[in-house]
C-alpha positions as CSV (number, residue, x, y, z in Angstrom):
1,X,-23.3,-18.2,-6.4
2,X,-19.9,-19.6,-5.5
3,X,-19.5,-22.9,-5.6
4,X,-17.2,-24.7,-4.0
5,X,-15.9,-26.4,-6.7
6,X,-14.1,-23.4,-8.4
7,X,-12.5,-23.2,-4.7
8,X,-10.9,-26.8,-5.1
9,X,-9.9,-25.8,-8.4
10,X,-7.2,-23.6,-7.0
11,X,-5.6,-26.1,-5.4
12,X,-2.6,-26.7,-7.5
13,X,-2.5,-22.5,-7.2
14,X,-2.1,-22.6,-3.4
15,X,-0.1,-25.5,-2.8
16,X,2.3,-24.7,-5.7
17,X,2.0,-21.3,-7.0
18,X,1.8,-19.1,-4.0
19,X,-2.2,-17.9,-4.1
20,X,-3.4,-16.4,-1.1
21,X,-5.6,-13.8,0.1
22,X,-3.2,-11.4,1.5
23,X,-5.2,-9.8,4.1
24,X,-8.5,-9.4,5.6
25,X,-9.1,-5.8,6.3
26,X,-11.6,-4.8,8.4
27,X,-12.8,-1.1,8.2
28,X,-14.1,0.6,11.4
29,X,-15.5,4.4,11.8
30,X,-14.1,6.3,14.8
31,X,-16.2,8.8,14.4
32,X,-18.4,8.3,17.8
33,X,-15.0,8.0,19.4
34,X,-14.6,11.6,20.0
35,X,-14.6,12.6,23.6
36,X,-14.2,15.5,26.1
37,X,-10.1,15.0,25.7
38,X,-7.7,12.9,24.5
39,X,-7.9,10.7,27.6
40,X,-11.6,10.0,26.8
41,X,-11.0,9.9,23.2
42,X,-8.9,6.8,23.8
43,X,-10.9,5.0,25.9
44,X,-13.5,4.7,23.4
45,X,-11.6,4.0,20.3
46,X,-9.4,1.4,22.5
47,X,-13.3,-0.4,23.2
48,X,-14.6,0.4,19.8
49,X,-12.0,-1.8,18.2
50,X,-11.3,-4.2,20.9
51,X,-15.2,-4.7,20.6
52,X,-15.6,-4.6,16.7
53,X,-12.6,-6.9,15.9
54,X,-12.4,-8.9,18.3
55,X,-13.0,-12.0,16.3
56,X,-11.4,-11.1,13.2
57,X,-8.6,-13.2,13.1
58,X,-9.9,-16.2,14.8
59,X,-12.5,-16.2,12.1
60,X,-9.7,-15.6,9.5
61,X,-8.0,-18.7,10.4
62,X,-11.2,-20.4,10.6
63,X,-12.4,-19.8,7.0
64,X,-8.3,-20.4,5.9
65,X,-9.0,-24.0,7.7
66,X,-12.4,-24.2,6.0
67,X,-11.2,-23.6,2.2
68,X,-7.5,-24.5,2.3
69,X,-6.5,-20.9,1.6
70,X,-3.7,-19.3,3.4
71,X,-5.1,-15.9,4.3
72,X,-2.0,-14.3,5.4
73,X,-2.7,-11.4,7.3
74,X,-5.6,-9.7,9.3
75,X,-5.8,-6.3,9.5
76,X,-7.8,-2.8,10.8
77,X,-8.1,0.4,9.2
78,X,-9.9,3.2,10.7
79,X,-11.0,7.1,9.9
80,X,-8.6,9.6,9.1
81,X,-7.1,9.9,13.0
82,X,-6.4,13.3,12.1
83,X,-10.4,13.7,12.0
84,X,-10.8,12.2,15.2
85,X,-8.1,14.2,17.0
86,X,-9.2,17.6,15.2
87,X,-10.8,18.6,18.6
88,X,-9.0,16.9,21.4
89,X,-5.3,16.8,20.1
90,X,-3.7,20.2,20.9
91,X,0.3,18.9,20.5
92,X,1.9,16.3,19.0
93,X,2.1,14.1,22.2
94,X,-1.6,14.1,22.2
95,X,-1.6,12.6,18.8
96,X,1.3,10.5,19.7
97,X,-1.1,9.0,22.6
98,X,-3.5,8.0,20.1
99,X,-1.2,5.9,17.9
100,X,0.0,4.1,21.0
101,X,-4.0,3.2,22.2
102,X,-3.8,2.2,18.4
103,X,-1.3,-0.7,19.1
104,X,-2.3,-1.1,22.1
105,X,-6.1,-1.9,20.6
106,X,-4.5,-4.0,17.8
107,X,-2.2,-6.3,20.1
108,X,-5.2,-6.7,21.9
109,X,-7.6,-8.0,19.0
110,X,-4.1,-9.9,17.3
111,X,-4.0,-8.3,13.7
112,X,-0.4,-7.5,12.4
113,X,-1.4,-4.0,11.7
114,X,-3.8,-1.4,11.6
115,X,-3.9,1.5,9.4
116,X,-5.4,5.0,9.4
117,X,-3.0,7.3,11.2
118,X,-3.8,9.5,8.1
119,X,-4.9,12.8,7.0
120,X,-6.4,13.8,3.9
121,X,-4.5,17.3,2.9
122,X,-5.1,17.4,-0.7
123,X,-6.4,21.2,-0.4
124,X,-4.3,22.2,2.3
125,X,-3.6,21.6,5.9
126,X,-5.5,22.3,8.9
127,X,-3.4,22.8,12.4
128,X,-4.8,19.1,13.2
129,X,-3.5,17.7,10.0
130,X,-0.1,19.7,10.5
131,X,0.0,18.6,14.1
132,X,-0.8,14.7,12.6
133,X,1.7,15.2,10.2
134,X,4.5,16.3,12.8
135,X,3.7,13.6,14.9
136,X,4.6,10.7,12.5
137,X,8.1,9.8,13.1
138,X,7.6,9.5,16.8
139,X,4.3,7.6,16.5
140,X,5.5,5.3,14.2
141,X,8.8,5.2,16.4
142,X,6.9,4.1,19.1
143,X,4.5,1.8,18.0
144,X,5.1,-1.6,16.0
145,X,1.4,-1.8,14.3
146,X,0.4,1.6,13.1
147,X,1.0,2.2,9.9
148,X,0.4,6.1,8.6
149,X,-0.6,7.6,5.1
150,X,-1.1,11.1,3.9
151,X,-3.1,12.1,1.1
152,X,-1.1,15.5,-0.9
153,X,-2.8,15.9,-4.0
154,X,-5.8,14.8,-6.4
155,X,-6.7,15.2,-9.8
156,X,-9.3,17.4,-8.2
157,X,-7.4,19.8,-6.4
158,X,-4.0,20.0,-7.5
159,X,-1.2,18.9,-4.8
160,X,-0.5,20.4,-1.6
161,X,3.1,21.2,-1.9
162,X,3.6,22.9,1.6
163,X,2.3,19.5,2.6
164,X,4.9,17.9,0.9
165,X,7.7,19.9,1.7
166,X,6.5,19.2,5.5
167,X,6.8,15.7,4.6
168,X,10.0,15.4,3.2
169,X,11.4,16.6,6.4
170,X,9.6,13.9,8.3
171,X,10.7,10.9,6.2
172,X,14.2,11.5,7.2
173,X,12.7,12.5,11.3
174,X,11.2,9.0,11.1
175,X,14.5,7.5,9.2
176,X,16.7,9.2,12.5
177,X,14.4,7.5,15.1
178,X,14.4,4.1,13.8
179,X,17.9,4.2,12.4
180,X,18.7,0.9,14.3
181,X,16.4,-1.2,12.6
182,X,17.7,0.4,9.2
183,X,15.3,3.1,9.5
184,X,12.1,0.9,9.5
185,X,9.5,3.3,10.4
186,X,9.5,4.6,7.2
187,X,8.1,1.2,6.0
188,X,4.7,2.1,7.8
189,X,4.5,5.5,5.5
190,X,3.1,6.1,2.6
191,X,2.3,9.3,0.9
192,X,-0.7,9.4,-1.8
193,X,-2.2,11.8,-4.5
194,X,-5.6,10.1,-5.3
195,X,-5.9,7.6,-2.6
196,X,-8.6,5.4,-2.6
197,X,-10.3,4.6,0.2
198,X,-11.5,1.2,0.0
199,X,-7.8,0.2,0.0
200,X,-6.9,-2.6,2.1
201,X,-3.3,-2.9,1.7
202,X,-0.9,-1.3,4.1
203,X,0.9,0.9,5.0
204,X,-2.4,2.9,3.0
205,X,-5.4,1.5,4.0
206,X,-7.9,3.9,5.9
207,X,-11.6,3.8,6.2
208,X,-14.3,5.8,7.7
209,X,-17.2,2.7,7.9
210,X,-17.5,-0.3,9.4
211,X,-16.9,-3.0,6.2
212,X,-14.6,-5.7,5.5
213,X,-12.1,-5.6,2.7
214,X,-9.9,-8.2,0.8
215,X,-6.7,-8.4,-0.7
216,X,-6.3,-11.2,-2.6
217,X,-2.7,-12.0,-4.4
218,X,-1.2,-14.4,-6.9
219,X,2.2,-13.6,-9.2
220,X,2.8,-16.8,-8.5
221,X,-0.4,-18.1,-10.2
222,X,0.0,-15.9,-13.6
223,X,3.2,-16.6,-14.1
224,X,2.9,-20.3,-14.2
225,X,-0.1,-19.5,-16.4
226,X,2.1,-17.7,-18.6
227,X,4.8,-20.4,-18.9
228,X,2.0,-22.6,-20.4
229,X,1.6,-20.0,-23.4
230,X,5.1,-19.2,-24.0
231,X,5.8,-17.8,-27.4
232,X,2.0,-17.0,-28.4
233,X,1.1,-14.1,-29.8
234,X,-0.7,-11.0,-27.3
235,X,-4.5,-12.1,-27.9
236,X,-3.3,-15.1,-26.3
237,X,-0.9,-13.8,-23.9
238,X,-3.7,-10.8,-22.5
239,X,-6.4,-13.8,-22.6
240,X,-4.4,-15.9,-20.2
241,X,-3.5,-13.2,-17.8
242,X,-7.9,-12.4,-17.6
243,X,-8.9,-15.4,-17.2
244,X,-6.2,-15.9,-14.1
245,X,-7.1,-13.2,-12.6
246,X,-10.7,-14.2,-12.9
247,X,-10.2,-17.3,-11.1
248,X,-8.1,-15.5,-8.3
249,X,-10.5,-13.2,-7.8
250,X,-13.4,-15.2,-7.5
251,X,-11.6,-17.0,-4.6
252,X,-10.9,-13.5,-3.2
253,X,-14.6,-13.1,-3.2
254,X,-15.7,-16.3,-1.6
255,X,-14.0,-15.4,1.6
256,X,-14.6,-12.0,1.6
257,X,-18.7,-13.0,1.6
258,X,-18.0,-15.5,4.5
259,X,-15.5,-13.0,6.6
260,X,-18.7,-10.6,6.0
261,X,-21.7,-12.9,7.3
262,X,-19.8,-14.2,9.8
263,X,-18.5,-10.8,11.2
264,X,-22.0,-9.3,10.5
265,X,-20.0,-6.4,8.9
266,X,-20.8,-5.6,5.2
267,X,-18.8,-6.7,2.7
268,X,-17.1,-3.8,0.5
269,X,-14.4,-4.9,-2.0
270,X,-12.3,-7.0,-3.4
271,X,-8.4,-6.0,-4.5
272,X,-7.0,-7.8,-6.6
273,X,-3.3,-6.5,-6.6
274,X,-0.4,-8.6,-7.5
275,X,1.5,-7.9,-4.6
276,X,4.6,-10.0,-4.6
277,X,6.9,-11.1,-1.4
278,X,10.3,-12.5,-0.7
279,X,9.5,-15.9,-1.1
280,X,10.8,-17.5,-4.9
281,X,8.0,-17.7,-7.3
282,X,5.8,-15.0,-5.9
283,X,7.3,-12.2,-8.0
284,X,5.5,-9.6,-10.3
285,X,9.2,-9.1,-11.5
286,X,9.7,-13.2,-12.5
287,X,5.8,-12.0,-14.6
288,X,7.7,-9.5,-16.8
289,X,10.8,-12.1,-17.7
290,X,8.0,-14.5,-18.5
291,X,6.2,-11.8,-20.7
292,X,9.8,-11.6,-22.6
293,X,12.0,-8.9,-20.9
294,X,16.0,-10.4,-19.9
295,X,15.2,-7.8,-16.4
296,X,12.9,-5.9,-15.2
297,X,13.9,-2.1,-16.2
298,X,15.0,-3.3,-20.0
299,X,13.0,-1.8,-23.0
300,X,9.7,-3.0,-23.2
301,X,9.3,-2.8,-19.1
302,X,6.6,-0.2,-19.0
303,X,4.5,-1.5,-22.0
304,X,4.7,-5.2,-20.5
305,X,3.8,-4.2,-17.3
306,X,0.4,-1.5,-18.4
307,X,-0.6,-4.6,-20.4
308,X,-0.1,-6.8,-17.5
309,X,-2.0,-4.4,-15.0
310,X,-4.9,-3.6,-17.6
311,X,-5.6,-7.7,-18.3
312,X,-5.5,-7.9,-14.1
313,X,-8.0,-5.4,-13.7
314,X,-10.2,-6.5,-16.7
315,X,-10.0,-10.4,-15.5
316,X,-10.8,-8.9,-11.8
317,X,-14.1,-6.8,-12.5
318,X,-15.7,-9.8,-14.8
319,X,-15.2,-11.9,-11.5
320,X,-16.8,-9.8,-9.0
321,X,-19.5,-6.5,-9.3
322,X,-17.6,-5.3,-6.5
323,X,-14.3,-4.8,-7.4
324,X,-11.9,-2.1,-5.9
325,X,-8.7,-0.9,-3.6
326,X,-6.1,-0.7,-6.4
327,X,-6.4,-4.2,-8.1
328,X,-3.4,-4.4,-10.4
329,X,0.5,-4.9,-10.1
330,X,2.5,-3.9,-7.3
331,X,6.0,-3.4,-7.7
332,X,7.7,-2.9,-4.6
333,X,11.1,-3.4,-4.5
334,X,12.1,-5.1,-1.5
335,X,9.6,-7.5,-1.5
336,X,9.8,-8.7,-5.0
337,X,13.4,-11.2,-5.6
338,X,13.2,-10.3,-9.3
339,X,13.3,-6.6,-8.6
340,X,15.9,-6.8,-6.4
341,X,17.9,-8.7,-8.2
342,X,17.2,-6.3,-11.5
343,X,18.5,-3.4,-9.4
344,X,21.8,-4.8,-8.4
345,X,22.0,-6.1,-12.1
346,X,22.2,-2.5,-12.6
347,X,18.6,-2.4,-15.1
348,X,16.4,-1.3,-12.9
349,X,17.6,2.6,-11.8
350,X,14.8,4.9,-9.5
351,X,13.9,6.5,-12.6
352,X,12.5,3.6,-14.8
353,X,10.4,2.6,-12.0
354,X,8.7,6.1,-12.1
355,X,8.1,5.6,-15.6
356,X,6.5,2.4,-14.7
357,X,4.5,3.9,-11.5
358,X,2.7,5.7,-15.0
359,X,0.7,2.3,-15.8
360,X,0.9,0.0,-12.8
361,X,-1.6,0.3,-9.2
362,X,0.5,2.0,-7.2
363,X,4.4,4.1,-7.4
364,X,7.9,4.3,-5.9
365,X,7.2,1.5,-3.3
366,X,9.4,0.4,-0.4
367,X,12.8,1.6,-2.3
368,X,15.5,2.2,-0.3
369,X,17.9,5.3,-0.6
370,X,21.0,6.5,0.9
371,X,21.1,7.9,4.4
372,X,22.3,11.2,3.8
373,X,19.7,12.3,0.9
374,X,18.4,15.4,1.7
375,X,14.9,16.3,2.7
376,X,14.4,18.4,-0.2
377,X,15.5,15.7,-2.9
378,X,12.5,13.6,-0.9
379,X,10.1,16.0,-1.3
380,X,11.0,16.4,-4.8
381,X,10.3,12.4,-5.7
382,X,7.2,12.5,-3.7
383,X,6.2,15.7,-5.9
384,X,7.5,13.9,-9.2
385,X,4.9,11.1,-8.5
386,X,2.2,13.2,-7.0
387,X,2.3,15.3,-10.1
388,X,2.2,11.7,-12.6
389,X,-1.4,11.0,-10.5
390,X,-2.8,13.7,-10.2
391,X,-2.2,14.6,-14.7
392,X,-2.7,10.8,-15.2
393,X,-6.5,10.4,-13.2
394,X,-4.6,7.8,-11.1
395,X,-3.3,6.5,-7.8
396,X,0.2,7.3,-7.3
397,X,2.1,6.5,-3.4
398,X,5.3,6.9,-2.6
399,X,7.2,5.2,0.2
400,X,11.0,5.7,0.6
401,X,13.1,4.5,2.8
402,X,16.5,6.7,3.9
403,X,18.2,3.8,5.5
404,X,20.6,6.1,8.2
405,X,24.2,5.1,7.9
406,X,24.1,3.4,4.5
407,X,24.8,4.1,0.9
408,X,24.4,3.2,-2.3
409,X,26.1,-0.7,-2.4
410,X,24.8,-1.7,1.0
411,X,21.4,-3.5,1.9
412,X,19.0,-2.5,4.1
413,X,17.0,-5.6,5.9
414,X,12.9,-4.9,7.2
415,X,12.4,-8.5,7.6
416,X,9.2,-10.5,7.1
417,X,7.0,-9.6,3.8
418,X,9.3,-6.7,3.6
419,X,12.1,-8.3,2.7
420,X,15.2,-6.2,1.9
421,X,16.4,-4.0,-0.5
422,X,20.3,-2.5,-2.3
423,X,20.5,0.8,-1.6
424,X,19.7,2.6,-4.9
425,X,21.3,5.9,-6.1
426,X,19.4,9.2,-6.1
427,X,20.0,11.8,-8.5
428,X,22.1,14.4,-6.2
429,X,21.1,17.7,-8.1
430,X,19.4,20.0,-6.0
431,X,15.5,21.2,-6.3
432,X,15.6,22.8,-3.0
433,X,14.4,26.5,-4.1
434,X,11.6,25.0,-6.1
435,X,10.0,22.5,-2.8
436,X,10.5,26.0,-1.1
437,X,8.0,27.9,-2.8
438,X,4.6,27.7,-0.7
439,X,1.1,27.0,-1.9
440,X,-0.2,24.5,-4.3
441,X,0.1,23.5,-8.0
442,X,-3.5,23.3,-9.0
443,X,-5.7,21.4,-10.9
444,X,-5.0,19.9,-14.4
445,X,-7.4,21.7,-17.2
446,X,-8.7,18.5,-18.1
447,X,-10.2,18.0,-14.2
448,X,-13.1,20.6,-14.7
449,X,-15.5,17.9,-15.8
450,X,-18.7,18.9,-14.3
């Protein structure tokens, strides 16, 4: 049982150290939503959702009021629309009018996004995941809510690289369209190998039951943790990150238990990611000086931050049996000040943060590239990171952002929690004859466990 003491006790974390559950994610199934044709098909998700969510954020705020814990940001996530459309969709204007019921359904209900324009091509593509995928840039173009996620490869099945060939083509489609607001729609994209789907982050979060999902955050909190311990040895240092992240997730778990009963949706997980913003103090970046590096991106970066992702995860499973998403640091770079500033300092290069996508939750996130890099040399960093999760048993995402127009030495600005970003330099050799090979690279050996 909660009590809510250990609620009050996080006071001093939410008025002065930025703790706050990040979002309230609430997971609905689509799949009775299929109709004679896309016509009917929208009718009924438009009703499912508008019917199913209809309270979430006024309960959201409600339980914020109740416990004096800013809860950010409500949000939907929904099965695989390339499942749903299988049948009905026969172009990519038929998938197109899907994602705009989708913001249509979510302005309605008053969440900032929902998330599940996905398809799950892991072992290849069907024509509706093809059509899906092809319809990206324009629904993401059109619509200010959706948010879209592919899933390339697995541990299980290798990666599909005609699937990310495809895709590399439609980063810079969807960088074209929205090239006025520095190529923005590529913000709402995110390409996986191993996605989990209990996540309730964006732009990656898709579900296929009705449940309700929390993020809960705090840099902000372990950092000032870590200032108290400055100079300790690691027992001490890995002791003080656990037993923070305990105490933030138990708070995670007391409004996701009340969000549940009072939604009458069951309750699923809790994530406890480190996911930093713009704001000063809120910064998995700041967490790494703290630890001892002069930057994030100097020697020692990747060992500080897989001890800092393990002692998260251990500190979040002792606090909760349920546990999931991808609880552990995030490290995207235009929403972390301390990563942004380590990149114009010149330490912190595309490179070292692949090696540090090796032991942290997630990959290359919200990093923003030159204009004119070709589709190939995306496909190629989506395969570099695919390849990392699926050897490595782990989630891996990327989510690049060709800002049209701009180079390395400008900024891009998103706005909001995602922030801005320098332009950062790609390496301009070419791998264009390799993503034009077809098929997949399969399985590791060590994936034939059964």
């Amino acid at each position: 049982m909660i009590s809510i003491n250990e609620v009050i006790e996080t006071n001093a974390m939410i008025s002065k150290m930025n703790l706050d559950v990040r979002t309230i994610t609430m997971g609905i199934s689509l799949l009775d939503c299929v109709g004679a044709d896309v016509g009917e098909t929208c009718e009924k998700i438009y009703t499912k959702i508008t019917t199913k969510a209809k309270d979430l954020v006024f309960i959201g705020n409600d339980i914020g009021r109740k416990y004096g814990i800013p809860i950010v940001n409500k949000r939907i996530s929904i099965t695989p629309i390339a499942l749903i459309g299988s049948s009905v969709c026969k172009s990519t204007d038929d998938y197109v009018t899907i994602a705009k019921t989708l913001d249509k359904a979510a302005d309605a209900v008053g969440v900032n996004f929902i998330g599940g324009y996905s398809a799950l091509v892991c072992k290849g593509m069907t024509p509706s995941d093809e059509l899906l995928i092809r319809s990206i840039p324009e629904a993401l173009a059109c619509t200010g809510k959706v948010c879209s996620s592919v899933n390339v490869g697995s541990t299980k099945t290798g990666i599909d690289m005609d699937a990310v060939k495809l895709i590399g083509e439609m980063v810079k489609e969807t960088a074209e369209l929205t090239k006025e607001e520095d190529s923005l729609g590529c913000c709402k994209f995110v390409v996986f190998c191993n996605a989990p789907d209990d996540n309730p982050f964006m732009a990656g979060a898709f579900h296929g039951v009705c449940v309700i999902n929390v993020g809960v955050s705090g840099p902000g909190v372990v950092k000032s943790a870590l200032e108290e311990v400055r100079g300790e040895n690691f027992e001490v240092l890995c002791e003080t990150i656990k037993k923070t992240a305990f105490k933030v997730t138990r708070v995670g778990q007391l409004v996701a238990k009340e969000a549940s009963e009072r939604l009458g949706v069951p309750f699923g997980i809790v994530d406890l990611s480190l996911a930093p913003t713009p704001a000063i103090g809120d910064s998995v970046g700041e967490i790494l000086e703290e630890i001892g590096l002069e930057y994030a991106g100097a020697p020692g970066t990747t060992a500080a931050l897989a001890l800092l992702n393990d002692q998260v995860k251990k500190g979040g499973v002792m606090a909760s049996s349920y546990v999931g998403g991808l609880s552990g640091a995030f490290i995207p770079v235009s929403e972390d000040q301390r990563m942004i500033d380590a990149v114009s300092a010149g330490a912190l290069s595309l490179e070292k943060l692949e090696a540090m996508t090796c032991v942290c939750s997630v990959g290359l996130d919200m990093i923003a590239i030159p204009g004119d890099t070709s589709a190939a040399t995306i496909s190629g960093i989506i395969a570099d990171e695919m390849a990392i999760g699926m050897v490595n048993q782990k989630t891996t995402a990327v989510r690049l952002i060709p800002v049209i127009g701009k180079d390395v030495g400008d900024v891009a600005e998103f706005g909001g929690l995602l922030g801005y970003a320098p332009i950062m330099p790609v390496n301009e050799f070419g791998c264009d004859a390799f993503i034009n090979r077809q098929g997949r690279i399969p399985a590791p050996i060590h994936s034939f466990k059964n």
